[in-house]
N, C-alpha and C positions, 0 to 999 in steps of 0.2 A: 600314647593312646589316641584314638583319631576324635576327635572334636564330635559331640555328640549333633552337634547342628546340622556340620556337615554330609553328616551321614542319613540327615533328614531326605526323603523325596521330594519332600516339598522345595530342597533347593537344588538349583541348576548349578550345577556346577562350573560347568563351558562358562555360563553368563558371572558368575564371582572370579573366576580366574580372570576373565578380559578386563573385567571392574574394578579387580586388584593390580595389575600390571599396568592397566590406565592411569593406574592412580598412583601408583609407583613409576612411571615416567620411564617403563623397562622394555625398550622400543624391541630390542633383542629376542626377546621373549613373547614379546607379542605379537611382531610380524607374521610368525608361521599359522597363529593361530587366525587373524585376520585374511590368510588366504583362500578361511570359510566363505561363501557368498552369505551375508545377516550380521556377521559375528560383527563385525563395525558399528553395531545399531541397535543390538541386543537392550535389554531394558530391566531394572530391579525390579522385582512385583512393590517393592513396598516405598522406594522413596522417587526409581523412576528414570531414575539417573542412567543416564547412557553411556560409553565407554568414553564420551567427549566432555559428558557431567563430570566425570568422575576424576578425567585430567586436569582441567581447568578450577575444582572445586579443591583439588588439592593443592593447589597455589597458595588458597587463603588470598588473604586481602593483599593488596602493593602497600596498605599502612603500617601491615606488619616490621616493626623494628628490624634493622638487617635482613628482610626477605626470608624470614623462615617461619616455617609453622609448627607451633606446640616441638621447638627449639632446634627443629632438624632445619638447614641451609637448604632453599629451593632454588634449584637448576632449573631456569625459565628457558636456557639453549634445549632442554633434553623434555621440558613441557611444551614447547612450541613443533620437536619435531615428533612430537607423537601424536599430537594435535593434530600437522599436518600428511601424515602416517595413514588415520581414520579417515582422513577427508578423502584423501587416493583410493583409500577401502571399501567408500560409499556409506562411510555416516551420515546421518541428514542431518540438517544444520538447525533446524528449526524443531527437533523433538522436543517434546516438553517432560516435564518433571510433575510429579505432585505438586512440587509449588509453585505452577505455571510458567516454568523459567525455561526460558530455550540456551542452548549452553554459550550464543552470544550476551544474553541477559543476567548468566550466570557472572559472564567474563567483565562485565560493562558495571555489575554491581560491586563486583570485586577490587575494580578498577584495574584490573588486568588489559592496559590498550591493545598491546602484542595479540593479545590471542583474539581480543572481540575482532581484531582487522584481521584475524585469521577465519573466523568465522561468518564475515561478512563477504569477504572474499567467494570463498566457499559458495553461499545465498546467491550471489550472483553469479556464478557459473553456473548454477544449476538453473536459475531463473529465465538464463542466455537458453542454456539449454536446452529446458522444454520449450522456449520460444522458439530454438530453429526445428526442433526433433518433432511440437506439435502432436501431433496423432499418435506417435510411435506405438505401438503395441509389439511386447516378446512375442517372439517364435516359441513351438517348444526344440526341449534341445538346442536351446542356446548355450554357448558357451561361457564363459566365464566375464571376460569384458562385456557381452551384452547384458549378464544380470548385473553389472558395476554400474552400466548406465542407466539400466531399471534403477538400481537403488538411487540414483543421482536422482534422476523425476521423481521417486518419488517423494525427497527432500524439496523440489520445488513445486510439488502441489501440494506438501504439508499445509505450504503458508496460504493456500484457499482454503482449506478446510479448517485451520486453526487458529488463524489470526486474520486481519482487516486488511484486505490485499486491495480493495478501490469499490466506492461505491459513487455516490454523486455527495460532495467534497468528502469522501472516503467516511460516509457514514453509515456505509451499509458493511456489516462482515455475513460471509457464507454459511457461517454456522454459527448463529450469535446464541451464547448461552446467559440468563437470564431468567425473568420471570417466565414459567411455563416453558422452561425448559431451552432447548435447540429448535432453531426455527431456519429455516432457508431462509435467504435475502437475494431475489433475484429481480427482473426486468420485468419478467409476462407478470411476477404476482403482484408487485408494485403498482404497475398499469391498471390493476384491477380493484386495488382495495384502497379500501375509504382513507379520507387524510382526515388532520385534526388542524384546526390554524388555531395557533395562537399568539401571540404580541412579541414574543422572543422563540418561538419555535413553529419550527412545522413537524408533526410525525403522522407514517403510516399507519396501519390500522394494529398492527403488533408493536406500538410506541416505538418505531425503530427514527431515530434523529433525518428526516429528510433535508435539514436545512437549519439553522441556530442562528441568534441573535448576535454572538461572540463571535463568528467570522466578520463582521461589519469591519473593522479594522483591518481586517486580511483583504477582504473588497477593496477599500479604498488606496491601498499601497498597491493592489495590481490595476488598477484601472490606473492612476497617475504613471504609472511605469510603460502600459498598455498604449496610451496617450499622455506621453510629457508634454506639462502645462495646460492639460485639459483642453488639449487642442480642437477645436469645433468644427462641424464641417469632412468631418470624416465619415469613413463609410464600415460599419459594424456589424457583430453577428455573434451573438451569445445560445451556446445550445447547454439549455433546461432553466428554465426561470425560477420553478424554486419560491422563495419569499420574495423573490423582486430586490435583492437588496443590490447586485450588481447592477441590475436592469436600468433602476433610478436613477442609479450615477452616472451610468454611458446615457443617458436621458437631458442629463441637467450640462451635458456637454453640447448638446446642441449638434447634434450628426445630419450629414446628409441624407445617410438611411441605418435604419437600426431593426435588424431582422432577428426576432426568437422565435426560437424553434424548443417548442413544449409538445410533450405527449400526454400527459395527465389529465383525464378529464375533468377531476375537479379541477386544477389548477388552470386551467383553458375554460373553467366555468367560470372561476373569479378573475378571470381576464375581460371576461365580454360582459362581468356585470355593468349598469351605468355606471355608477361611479368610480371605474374603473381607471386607473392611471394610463392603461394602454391598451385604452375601448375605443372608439370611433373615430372620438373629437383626438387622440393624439394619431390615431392611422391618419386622419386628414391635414393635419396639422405638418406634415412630410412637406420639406421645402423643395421647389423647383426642381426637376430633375433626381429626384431622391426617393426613397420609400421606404415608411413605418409599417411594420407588420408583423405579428404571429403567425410562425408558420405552425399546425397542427399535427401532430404525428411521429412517431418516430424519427429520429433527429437521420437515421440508417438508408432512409428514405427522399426526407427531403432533400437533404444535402447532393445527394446524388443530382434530383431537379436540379439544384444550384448551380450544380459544373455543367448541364445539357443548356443553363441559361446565359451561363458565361458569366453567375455573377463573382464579384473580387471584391474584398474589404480590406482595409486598412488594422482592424485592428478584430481577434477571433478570442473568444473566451469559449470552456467547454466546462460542465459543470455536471455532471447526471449521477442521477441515483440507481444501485441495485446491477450493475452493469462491472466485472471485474478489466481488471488493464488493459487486456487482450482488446476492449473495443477501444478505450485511449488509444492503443496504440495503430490500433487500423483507423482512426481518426485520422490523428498527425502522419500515417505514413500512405494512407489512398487520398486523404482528401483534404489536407489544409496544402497537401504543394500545391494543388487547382484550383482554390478558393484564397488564399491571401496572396496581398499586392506584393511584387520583389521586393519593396521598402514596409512592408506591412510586420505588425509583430502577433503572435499567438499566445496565449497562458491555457492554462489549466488549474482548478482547484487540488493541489496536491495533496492528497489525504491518503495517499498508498502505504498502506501499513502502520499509521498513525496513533494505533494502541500500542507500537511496542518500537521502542529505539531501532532496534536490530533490522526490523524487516523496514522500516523505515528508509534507514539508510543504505540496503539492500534495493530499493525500488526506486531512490534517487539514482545510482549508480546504474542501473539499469535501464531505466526511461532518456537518462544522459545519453548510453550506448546505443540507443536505440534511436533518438531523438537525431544523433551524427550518424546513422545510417542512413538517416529520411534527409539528409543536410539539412539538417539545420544544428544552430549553433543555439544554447543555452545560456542564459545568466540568471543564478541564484540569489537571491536577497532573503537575508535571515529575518524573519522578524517574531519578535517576541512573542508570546502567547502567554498573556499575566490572566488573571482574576477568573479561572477557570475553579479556584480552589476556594476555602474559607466563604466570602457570602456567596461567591459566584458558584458553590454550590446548587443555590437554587434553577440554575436554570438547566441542570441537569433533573431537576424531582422531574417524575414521571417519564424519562426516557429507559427504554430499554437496558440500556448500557452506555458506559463512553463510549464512543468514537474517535476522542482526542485524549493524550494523555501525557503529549509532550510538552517542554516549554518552549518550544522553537520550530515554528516553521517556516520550510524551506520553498520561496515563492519562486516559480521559474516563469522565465519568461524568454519567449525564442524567437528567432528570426533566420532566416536564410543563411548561409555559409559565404561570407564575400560578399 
């Protein structure tokens, strides 16, 4: 007798077949059907799960006794290669679920390592991808490879639109959901609306995190790396000031010149008050042959001046808010090779993807890629990220959303190739 569910309109049928042969790890069966262009990516109306949810969620956990689930022996050889089946198909790597899980999060909570390295893999080709493809727009009457690379972009613009792809220290997401809803987090509207200071935080005017008190630790382990042994007498350039909290440190070092470059105008108002730590008396304060200064303006901008002036530092820190990779990356690849010394070192506040493991570790692998096309060479120092949780609660009251929500970040710091 045929299953009275089935026979419902309300279910698709095409989309339970692929969801059940996913999930039965039945590559045989499901290849022909995967030579639909969508059918890779297809989704449940009710739990959300995609053909990659459904492979990888039939694992069950690695704690499971003998690797089976609800008593059957799972075949991780015949789960991995359906997994990587879908990913040749044009699944997107970062769809989410009902319960906000992208099918690397699914794999990572599972403890499934096999497949999350399957799926991260995955995030970064596509990320490569849109990076060199850029613009691409389908024809119509495209053929079939051309809708597999559509489908490939459009798994690497998921993670703009649905997760924390980089803001200034990666605390702005493109579509942050939260009080009042979804809200854009960009550059022009940043620029334009009111901040809030407070003693452990800055936020824009939609309480979005521009800056927090708990990166202080993260500051101080890149500035030491930045300049080992606090070395004085160097020549600096930090772009987006923020709370000041790097700013003070490369300060208390003693430089021959220490140039930021702010766009904010409150934040370039509490610059030029008197009391200001880097108002008059420290611009004057510039030793011989040196120069303390805020520069005003779009960092896109001035920097340019910089290379027409032939200035060079020693040590380059980049830090902005509302701004995704794309400009990091035209950073470090137009303008830190013309602005840092051949012995000079670069950082960045790496907060790319920093709500969710997966795209995390997706945008490390990628900014790496990226960072040894521009030659330069990378070193990562881990450091811990504690007291985010329990009392350290509070200094999340009143921010929009996290921003951070790992226990580990991953600090880079680059220099020249050779």
């Amino acid at each position: 007798m045929e299953d009275p569910e089935l026979s419902s309109p309300e279910v698709d049928l095409n989309t339970q077949t692929i969801l059940l042969l996913s999930s039965n790890h039945d590559l045989a069966a499901l290849k022909p059907l995967l030579r639909q262009p969508g059918n890779a990516s297809v989704q449940d109306p009710e739990t959300g799960y995609t053909p990659l949810h459904a492979a990888i969620a039939a694992c069950g956990s690695a704690d499971d006794v003998g690797e089976q689930v609800q008593g059957e022996e799972i075949d991780m050889e015949k789960a991995k290669e359906v997994v990587k089946e879908l990913f040749l198909s044009g699944a997107i790597w970062n769809d989410l679920d009902v319960n906000n899980e992208t099918p690397g999060c699914m794999a990572s909570r599972l403890g499934r390592k096999e497949l999350y390295e399957l799926c991260v893999e995955a995030g970064v080709r596509a990320e490569m991808l849109l990076g060199l493809l850029g613009g691409y727009e389908p024809l119509a009457d495209e053929d079939s490879e051309d809708e597999e690379i559509e489908e490939q972009l459009d798994g690497a613009e998921a993670l703009e639109s649905k997760t924390v792809p980089n803001g200034e220290n990666g605390h702005a997401d493109e579509s942050i959901e939260g009080v009042g809803g979804k809200k854009d987090v960009n550059s022009k509207d940043y620029l334009k609306s009111d901040l809030t200071f407070q003693d452990d935080k800055l936020l824009d005017a939609d309480a979005n995190g521009v800056m927090m008190a708990w990166e202080t630790d993260i500051m101080r382990r890149t500035v030491d790396l930045l300049l080992p042994g606090n070395q004085a007498g160097k020549r600096i350039l930090n772009i987006g000031f923020g709370m000041g909290i790097v700013d003070h440190m490369f300060r208390d070092t003693r430089p021959l010149s220490h140039h930021i470059v702010e766009a904010h105008p409150a934040v370039i108002a509490k610059l030029e008050e008197e009391d200001s730590d880097f108002g008059k008396a420290w611009a004057e304060s510039a030793p011989t042959g040196g120069k303390y200064i805020v520069h005003k303006g779009k960092w896109q901008n001035v920097v340019s001046k910089m290379l027409e002036e032939g200035e060079v530092f020693d040590a380059i820190y980049f830090d902005t808010f509302g701004e995704d990779y794309s400009q990091l990356k035209l950073f470090f690849t137009e303008y830190v090779v013309g602005l840092l010394d051949p012995e000079g070192k670069f950082g960045f506040f790496n907060g790319l993807g920093a709500d969710r493991r997966v795209c995390y570790d997706v945008y490390y692998r990628v900014s790496e890629l990226d960072l040894c096309d521009a030659g330069m060479d990378v070193e990562w120092t881990m450091v811990p990220v504690e007291g985010l949780g329990g009392e350290g609660e509070r200094e999340w009251k009143g921010v929009r959303r996290r921003y951070w929500t790992l226990d580990e970040y991953r600090l880079p710091i680059c220099s020249f190739m050779g």
